[in-house]
C-alpha positions as CSV (number, residue, x, y, z in Angstrom):
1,X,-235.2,-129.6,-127.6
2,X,-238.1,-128.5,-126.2
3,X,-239.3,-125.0,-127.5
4,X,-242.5,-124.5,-125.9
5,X,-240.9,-124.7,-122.4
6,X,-241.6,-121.6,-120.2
7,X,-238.9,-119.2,-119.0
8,X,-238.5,-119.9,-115.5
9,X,-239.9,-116.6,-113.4
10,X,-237.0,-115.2,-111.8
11,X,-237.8,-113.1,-108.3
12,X,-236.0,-110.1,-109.5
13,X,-237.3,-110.0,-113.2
14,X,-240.4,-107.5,-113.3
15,X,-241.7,-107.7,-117.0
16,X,-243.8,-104.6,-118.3
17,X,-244.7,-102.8,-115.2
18,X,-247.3,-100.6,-115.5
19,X,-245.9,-96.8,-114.6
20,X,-248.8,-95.7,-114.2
21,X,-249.5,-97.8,-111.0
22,X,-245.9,-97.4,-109.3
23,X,-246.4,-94.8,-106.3
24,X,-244.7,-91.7,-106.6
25,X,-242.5,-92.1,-103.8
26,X,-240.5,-95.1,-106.0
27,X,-240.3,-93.3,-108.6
28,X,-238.7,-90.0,-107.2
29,X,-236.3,-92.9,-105.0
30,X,-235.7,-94.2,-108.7
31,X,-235.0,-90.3,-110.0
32,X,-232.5,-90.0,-106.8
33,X,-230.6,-92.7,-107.7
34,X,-229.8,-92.0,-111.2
35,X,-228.7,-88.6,-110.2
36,X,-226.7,-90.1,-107.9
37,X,-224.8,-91.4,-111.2
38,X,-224.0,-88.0,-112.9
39,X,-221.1,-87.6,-113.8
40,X,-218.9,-85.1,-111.4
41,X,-219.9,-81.8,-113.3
42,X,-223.5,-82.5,-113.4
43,X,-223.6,-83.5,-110.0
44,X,-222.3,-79.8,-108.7
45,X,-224.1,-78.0,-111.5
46,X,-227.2,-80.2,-110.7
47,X,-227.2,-79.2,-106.9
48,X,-226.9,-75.7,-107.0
49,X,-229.5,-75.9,-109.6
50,X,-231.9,-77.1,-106.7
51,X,-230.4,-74.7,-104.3
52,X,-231.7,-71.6,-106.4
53,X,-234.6,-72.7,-107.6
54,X,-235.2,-73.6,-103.8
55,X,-234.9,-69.5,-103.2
56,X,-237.7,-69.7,-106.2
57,X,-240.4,-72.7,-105.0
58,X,-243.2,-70.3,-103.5
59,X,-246.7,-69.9,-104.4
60,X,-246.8,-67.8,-107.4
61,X,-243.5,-68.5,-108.8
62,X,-243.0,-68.0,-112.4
63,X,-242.0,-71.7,-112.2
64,X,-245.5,-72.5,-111.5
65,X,-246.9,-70.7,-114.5
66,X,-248.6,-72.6,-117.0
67,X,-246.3,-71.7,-119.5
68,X,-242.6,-70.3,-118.1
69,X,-242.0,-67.0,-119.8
70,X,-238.9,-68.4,-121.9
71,X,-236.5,-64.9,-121.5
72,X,-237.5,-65.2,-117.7
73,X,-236.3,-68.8,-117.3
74,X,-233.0,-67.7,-120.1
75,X,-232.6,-64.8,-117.7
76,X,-232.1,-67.1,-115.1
77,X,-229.7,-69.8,-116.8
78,X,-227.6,-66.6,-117.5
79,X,-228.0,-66.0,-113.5
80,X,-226.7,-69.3,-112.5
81,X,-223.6,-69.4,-115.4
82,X,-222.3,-65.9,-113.2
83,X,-222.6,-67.8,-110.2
84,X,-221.2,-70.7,-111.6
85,X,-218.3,-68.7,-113.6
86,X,-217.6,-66.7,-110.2
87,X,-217.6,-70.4,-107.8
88,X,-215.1,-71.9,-110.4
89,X,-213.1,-68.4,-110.5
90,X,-212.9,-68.6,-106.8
91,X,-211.5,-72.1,-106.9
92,X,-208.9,-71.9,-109.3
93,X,-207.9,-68.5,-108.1
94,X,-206.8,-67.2,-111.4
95,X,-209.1,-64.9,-113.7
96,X,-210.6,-67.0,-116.4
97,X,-211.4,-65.0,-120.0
98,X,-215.4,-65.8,-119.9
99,X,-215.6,-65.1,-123.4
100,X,-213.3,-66.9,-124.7
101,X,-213.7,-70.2,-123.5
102,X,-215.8,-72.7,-125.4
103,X,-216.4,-75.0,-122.4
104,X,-219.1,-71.9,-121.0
105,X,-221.5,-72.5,-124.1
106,X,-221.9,-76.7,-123.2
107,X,-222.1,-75.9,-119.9
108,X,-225.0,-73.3,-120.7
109,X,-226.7,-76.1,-122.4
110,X,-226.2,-78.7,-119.3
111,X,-227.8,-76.1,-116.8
112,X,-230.7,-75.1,-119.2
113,X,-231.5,-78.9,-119.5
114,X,-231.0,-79.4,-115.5
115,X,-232.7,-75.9,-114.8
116,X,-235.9,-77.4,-116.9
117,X,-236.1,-81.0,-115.6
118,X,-235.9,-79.9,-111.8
119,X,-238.8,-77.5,-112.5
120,X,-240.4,-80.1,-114.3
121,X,-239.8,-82.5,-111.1
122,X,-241.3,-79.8,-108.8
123,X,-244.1,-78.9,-110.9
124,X,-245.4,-82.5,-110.6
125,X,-244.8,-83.0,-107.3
126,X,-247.1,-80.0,-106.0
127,X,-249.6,-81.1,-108.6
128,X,-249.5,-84.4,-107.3
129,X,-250.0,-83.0,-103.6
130,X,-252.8,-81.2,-104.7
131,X,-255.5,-84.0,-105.3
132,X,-254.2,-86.1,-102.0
């Protein structure tokens, strides 16, 4: 047995790539491809998630700030739950006790977690097109 052997270099095997080098166009192609592999839920929540912050993505937006006032951005979670809780009401044609049901408070958590990483995504985008 020969130990000392090298690995052969396979074409699609990429070890330690340096991030910091990778051009942000790959990596928002990478970011659109994992999203692509939400589950169902995440998927819907995620894109009307973008559509309202879309309304949002001016100059001056409170998503810009330095540091998002956090009531401003809870304010806004609790904005997109009553959209969400009047969509699913609309499809299921039956009214739904909002209180009541457990499933509202994870789903809270999923669009405040979505709600943050899109405005995280858009922050660094315009700061990238900034300096280029």
């Amino acid at each position: 047995m020969d130990y000392y052997r090298p690995f052969p270099n396979y074409p699609g095997y990429q070890p330690n790539r340096n991030w910091d080098q990778i051009s942000e166009d790959r990596v928002l192609e990478d970011l659109e491809y994992l999203q692509q592999m939400y589950p169902t839920y995440a998927k819907r929540y995620q894109v009307r998630v973008r559509d309202i912050l879309n309304r949002m993505d001016y100059d001056g937006s409170m998503i810009y700030d330095q540091y998002p006032d956090k009531w401003q951005l809870d304010r806004l979670v609790q904005s997109i739950i009553t959209i969400l809780k009047n969509e699913e009401r609309g499809m299921n044609s039956q009214q739904l006790d909002e209180m009541e049901d457990p499933k509202w408070m994870w789903i809270q958590e999923l669009v405040t977690v979505l709600l943050y990483y899109e405005i995280l995504t858009r922050r660094q985008r315009r700061e990238n097109r900034r300096f280029f």
